[in-house]
C-alpha positions as CSV (number, residue, x, y, z in Angstrom):
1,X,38.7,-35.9,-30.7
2,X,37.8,-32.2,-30.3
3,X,37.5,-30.9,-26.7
4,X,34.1,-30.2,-24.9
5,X,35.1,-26.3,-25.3
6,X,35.3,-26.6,-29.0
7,X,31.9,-28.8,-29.6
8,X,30.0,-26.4,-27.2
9,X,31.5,-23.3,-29.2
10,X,30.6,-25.0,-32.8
11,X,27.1,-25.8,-31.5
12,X,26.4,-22.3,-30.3
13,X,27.7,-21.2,-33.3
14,X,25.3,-22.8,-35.3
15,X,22.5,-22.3,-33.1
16,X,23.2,-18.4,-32.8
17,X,20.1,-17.5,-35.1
18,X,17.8,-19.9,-33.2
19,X,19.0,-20.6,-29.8
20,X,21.5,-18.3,-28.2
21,X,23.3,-19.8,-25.9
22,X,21.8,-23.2,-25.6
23,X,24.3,-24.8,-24.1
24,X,25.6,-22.0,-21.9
25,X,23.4,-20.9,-19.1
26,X,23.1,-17.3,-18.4
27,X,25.1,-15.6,-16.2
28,X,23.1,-15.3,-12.5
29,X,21.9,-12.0,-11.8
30,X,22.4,-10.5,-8.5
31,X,20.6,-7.6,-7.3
32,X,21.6,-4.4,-5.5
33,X,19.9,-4.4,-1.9
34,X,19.1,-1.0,0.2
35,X,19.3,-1.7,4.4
36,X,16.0,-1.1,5.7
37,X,17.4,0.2,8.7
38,X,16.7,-3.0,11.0
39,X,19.5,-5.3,11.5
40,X,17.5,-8.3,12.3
41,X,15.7,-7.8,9.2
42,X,18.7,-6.7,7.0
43,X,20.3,-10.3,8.3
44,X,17.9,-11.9,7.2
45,X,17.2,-10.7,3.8
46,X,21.2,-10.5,3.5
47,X,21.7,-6.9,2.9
48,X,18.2,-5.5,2.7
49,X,15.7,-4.8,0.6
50,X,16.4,-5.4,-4.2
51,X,16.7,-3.1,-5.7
52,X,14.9,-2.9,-9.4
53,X,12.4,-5.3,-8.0
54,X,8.9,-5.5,-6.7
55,X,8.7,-6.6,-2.8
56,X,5.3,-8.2,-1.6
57,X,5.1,-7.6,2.2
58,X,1.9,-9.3,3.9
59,X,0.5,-9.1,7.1
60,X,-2.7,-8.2,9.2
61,X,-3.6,-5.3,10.8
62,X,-0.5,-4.2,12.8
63,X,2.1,-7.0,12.2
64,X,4.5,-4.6,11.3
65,X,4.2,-4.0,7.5
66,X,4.0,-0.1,7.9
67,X,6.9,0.0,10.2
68,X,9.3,-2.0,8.4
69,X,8.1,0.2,4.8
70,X,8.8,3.5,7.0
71,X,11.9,2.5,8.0
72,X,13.1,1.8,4.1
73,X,11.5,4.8,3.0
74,X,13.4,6.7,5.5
75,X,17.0,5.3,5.2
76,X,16.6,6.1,1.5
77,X,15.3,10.0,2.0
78,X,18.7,10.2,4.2
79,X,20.7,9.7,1.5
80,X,19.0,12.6,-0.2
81,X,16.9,10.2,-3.1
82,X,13.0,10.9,-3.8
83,X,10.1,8.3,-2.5
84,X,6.5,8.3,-3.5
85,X,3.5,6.3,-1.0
86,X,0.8,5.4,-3.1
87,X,-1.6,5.7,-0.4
88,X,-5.0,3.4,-1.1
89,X,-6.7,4.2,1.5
90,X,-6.0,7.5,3.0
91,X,-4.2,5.8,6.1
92,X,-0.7,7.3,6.5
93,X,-0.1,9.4,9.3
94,X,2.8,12.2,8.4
95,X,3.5,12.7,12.0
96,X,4.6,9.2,12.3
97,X,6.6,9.0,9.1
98,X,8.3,12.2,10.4
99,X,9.0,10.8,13.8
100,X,10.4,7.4,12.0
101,X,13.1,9.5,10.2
102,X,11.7,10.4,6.7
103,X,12.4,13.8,5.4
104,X,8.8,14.8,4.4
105,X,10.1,17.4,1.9
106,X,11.6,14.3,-0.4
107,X,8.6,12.2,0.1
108,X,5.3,12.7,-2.6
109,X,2.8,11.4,-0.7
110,X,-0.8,10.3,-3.0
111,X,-3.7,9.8,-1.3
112,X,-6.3,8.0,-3.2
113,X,-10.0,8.9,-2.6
114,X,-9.8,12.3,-2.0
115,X,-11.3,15.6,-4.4
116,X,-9.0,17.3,-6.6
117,X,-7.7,21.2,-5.7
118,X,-10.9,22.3,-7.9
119,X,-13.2,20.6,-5.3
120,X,-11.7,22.0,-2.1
121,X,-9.8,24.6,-1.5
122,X,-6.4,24.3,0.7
123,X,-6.1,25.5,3.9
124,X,-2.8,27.0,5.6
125,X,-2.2,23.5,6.9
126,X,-1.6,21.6,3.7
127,X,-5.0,19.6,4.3
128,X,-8.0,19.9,1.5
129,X,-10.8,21.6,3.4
130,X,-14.3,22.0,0.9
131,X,-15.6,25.6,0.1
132,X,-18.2,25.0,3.1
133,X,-15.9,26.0,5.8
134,X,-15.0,29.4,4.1
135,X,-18.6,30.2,4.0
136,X,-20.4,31.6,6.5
137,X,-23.6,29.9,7.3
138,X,-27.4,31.4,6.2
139,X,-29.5,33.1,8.9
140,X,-32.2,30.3,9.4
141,X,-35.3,31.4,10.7
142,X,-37.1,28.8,13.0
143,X,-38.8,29.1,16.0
144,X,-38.7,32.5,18.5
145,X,-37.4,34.2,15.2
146,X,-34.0,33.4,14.5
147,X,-33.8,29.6,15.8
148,X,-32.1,26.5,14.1
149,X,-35.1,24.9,13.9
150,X,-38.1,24.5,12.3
151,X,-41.9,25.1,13.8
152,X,-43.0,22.8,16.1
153,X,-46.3,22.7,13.7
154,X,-43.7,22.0,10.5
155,X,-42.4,19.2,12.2
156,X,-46.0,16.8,12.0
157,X,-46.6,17.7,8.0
158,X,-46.8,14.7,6.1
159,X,-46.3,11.9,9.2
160,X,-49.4,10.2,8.7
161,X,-49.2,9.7,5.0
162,X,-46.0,8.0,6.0
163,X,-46.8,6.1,9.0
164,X,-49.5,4.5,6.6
165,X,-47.4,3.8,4.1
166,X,-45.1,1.4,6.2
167,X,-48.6,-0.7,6.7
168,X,-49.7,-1.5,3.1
169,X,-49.5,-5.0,1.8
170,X,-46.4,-3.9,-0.9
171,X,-44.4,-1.8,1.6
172,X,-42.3,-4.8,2.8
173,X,-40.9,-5.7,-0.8
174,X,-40.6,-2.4,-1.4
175,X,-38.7,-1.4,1.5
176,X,-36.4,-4.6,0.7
177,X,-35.7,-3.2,-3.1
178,X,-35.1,0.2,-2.2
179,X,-32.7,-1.0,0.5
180,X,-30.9,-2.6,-2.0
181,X,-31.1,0.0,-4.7
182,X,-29.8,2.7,-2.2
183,X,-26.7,0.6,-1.1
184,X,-25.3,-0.3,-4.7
185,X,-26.2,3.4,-5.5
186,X,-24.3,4.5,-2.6
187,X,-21.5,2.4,-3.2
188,X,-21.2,3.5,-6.6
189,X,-21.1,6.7,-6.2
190,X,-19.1,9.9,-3.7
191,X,-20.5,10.4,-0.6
192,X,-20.3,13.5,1.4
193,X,-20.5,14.0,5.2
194,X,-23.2,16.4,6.5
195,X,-20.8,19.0,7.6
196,X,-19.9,19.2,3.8
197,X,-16.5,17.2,4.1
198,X,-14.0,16.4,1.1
199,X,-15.6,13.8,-1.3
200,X,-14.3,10.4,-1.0
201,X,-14.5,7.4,-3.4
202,X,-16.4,4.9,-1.4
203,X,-15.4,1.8,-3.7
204,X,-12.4,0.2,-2.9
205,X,-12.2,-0.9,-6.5
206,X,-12.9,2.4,-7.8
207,X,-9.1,3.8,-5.3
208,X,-7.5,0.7,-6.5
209,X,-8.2,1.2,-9.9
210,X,-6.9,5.5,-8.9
211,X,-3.9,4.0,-7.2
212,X,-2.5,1.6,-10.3
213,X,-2.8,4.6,-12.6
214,X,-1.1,6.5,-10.4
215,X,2.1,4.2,-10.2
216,X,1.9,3.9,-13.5
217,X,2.6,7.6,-14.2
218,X,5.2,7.2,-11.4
219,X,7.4,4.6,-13.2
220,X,7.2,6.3,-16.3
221,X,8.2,9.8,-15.0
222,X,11.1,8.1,-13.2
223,X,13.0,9.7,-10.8
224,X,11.6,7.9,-8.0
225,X,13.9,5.5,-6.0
226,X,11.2,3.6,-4.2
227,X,7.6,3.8,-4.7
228,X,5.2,2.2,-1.6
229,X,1.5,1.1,-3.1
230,X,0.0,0.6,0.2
231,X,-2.9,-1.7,-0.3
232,X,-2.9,-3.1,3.2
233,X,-6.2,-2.1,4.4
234,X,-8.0,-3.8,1.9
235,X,-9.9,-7.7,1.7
236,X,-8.2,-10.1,-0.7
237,X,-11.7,-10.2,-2.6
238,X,-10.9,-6.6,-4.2
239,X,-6.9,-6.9,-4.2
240,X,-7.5,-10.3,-6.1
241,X,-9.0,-8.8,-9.0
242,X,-5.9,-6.7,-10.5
243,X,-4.8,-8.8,-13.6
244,X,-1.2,-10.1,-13.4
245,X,-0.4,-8.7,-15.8
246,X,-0.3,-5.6,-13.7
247,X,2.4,-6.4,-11.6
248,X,4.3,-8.1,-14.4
249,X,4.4,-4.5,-15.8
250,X,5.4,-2.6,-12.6
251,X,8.3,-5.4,-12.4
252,X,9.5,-4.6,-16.2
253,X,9.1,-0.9,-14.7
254,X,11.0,-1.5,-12.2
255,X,13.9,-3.1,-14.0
256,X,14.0,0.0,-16.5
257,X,14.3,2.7,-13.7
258,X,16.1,0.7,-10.8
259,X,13.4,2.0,-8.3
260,X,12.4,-0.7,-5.5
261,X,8.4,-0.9,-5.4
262,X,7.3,-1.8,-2.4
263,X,3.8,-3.6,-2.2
264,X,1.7,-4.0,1.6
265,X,-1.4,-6.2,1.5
266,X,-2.9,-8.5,3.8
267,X,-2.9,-11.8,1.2
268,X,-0.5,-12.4,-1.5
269,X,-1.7,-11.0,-5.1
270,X,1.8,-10.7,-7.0
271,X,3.1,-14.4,-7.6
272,X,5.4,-14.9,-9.5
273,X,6.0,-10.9,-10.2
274,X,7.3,-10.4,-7.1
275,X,11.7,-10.9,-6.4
276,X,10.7,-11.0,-2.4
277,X,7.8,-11.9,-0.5
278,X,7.9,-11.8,3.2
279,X,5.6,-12.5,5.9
280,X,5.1,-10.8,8.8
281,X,2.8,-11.2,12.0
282,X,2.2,-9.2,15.0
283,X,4.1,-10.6,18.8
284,X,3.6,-9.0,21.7
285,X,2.9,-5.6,23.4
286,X,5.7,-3.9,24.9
287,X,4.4,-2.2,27.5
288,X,6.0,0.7,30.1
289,X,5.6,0.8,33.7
290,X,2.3,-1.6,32.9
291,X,0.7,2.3,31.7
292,X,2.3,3.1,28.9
293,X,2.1,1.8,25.3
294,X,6.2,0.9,24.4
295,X,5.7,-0.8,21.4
296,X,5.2,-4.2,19.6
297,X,7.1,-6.9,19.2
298,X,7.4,-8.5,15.3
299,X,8.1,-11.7,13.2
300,X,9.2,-11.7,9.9
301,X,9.6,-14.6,7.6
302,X,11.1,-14.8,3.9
303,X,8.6,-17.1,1.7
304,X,10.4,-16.0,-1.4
305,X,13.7,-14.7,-2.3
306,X,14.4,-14.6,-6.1
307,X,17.7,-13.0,-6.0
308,X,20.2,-14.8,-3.6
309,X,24.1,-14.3,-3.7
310,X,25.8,-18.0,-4.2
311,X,29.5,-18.3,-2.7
312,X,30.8,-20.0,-5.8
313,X,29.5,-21.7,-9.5
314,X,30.5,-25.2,-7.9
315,X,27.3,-27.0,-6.8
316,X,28.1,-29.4,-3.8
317,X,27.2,-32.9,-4.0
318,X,25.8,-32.6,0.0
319,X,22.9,-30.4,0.7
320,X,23.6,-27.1,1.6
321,X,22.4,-26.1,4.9
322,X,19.5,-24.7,5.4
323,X,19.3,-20.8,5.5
324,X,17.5,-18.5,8.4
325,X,14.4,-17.5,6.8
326,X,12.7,-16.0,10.2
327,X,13.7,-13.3,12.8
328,X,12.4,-11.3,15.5
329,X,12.6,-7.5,15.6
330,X,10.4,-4.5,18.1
331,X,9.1,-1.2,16.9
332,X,9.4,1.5,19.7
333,X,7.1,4.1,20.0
334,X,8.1,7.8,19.5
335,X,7.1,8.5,23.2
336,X,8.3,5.4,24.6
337,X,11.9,6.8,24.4
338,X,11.2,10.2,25.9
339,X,10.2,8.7,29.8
């Protein structure tokens, strides 16, 4: 009788066109990790952060999501290697990312929202600042000759014809469909501040949509060994509506180039895309000399973790022992550290 070797060979063999491998399972494929820079964290997610895979990081408002991506992001711009944040909603502060230990010159930073260089013009501080500010304002001629403002007289034109249109029998549904008609008119469209600033999209659909493009053209151009789509300050109603097949795409992408995506919402959005998803919530406030702001105290937890390193092929007949998916880490504030 033929060994198990030689039937498993002559099986394969003749399954080749159909099935490769069918009885052979494929070999288990373990990623390269990048340290974030936290050893608590880097414990726990055994090395760090995959590389070539998308990360799902979720948390409220200030549990630590931000912190933990500037850290990454700046352990990588050490080693002299590009980064691009995909900035949804204008919210990254460069001073901050600076003071964290990013090298701002290897770090493309997109904010999402904002007009293009033939809507404003720049300004010697690297900010868009609209044509308004460069030009002087008209001579207005008002009251005493030469005042801001108009005639007392001016002021009364017209205010009876609409003091006696608020009392007519239609001005109620009227009001209550020009209400309506105003704010899905205003949130379809730009709006722009009185003082003329920048035009912003005021949709958070309309910067998500801005943002996936964007890391689309990133992935393809390459280069780029982590790219951060900061999504964290939007509601799960608008980051629920990007098809899967999105982030099935920017995981593909991610494979191709070897670049670690790094994705910061409040709810999960990825599923199965996604090699890690971790948790994080907000602890408590380190405080100094009960005045000053020290920093925060943070808990991460790993809910999924594709890509785990196995110490042999042998699988025990006991259950393995659980594995530490939770740790405890603190941010410290820049000036925290100079009292």
């Amino acid at each position: 009788m033929p060994a198990a070797n030689i039937l498993r060979a002559q099986i394969e063999a003749s399954l080749a066109n159909r099935i490769p491998s069918a009885l052979t399972p494929t070999p288990r494929t373990i990623r390269e990790v990048t340290p974030t820079g936290i050893e608590a964290v880097d414990r726990v997610l055994e090395g760090g952060l995959p590389v070539g895979a998308l990360t799902e990081m979720i948390g409220a408002e200030c549990s630590g999501r931000t912190a933990l991506a500037l850290s990454f992001v700046a352990q990588i711009t050490r080693s002299e290697r590009v980064c691009a944040w995909v900035d949804v909603s204008n919210t990254l502060h460069p001073e901050s990312a600076a003071a964290t230990g990013i090298d701002l010159g290897r770090l493309l930073w997109v904010r999402c929202g904002i007009p293009s260089q033939s809507e404003a013009a720049p300004s010697h501080t690297g900010f868009a600042l609209p044509d308004s500010y460069f030009t002087p304002p008209l001579i207005k001629k008002g009251l005493h000759g030469g005042g801001f403002g108009p005639h007392p007289r001016s002021e009364v034109k017209g205010l009876s014809e609409a003091v006696g249109g608020l009392f007519r029998q239609d001005a109620g549904a009227k009001c209550q469909n020009s209400n309506r008609t105003s704010a899905v008119s205003v949130e379809r469209s730009y709006s722009r501040s009185k003082r003329g600033a920048p035009r912003v999209l005021s949709t958070p659909w309309a910067r998500i949509e801005q943002a996936l493009r964007v890391t689309d053209l990133l992935l393809q151009a390459g280069g780029f060994s982590a790219i951060v789509l900061d999504m964290g300050s939007l509601a799960a109603e608008y980051v629920s509506r990007v098809p899967l097949a999105t982030w099935f795409r920017y995981r593909a992408a991610a494979e191709r180039t070897q670049a670690s995506i790094l994705l910061l919402t409040q709810h999960p959005c990825s599923k199965s895309s996604a090699g890690l998803v971790v948790r994080l919530q907000a602890g408590n406030v380190l405080s100094r000399d009960a005045t000053v702001l020290g920093g925060f105290e943070r808990q991460i937890e790993v809910s999924r973790q594709r890509f785990t390193q196995t110490p042999s092929n042998v699988i025990p007949l006991r259950k393995p022992p659980l594995r530490v998916s939770g740790a405890a880490w603190s941010s410290r504030t820049a000036w925290a550290s100079c009292r």
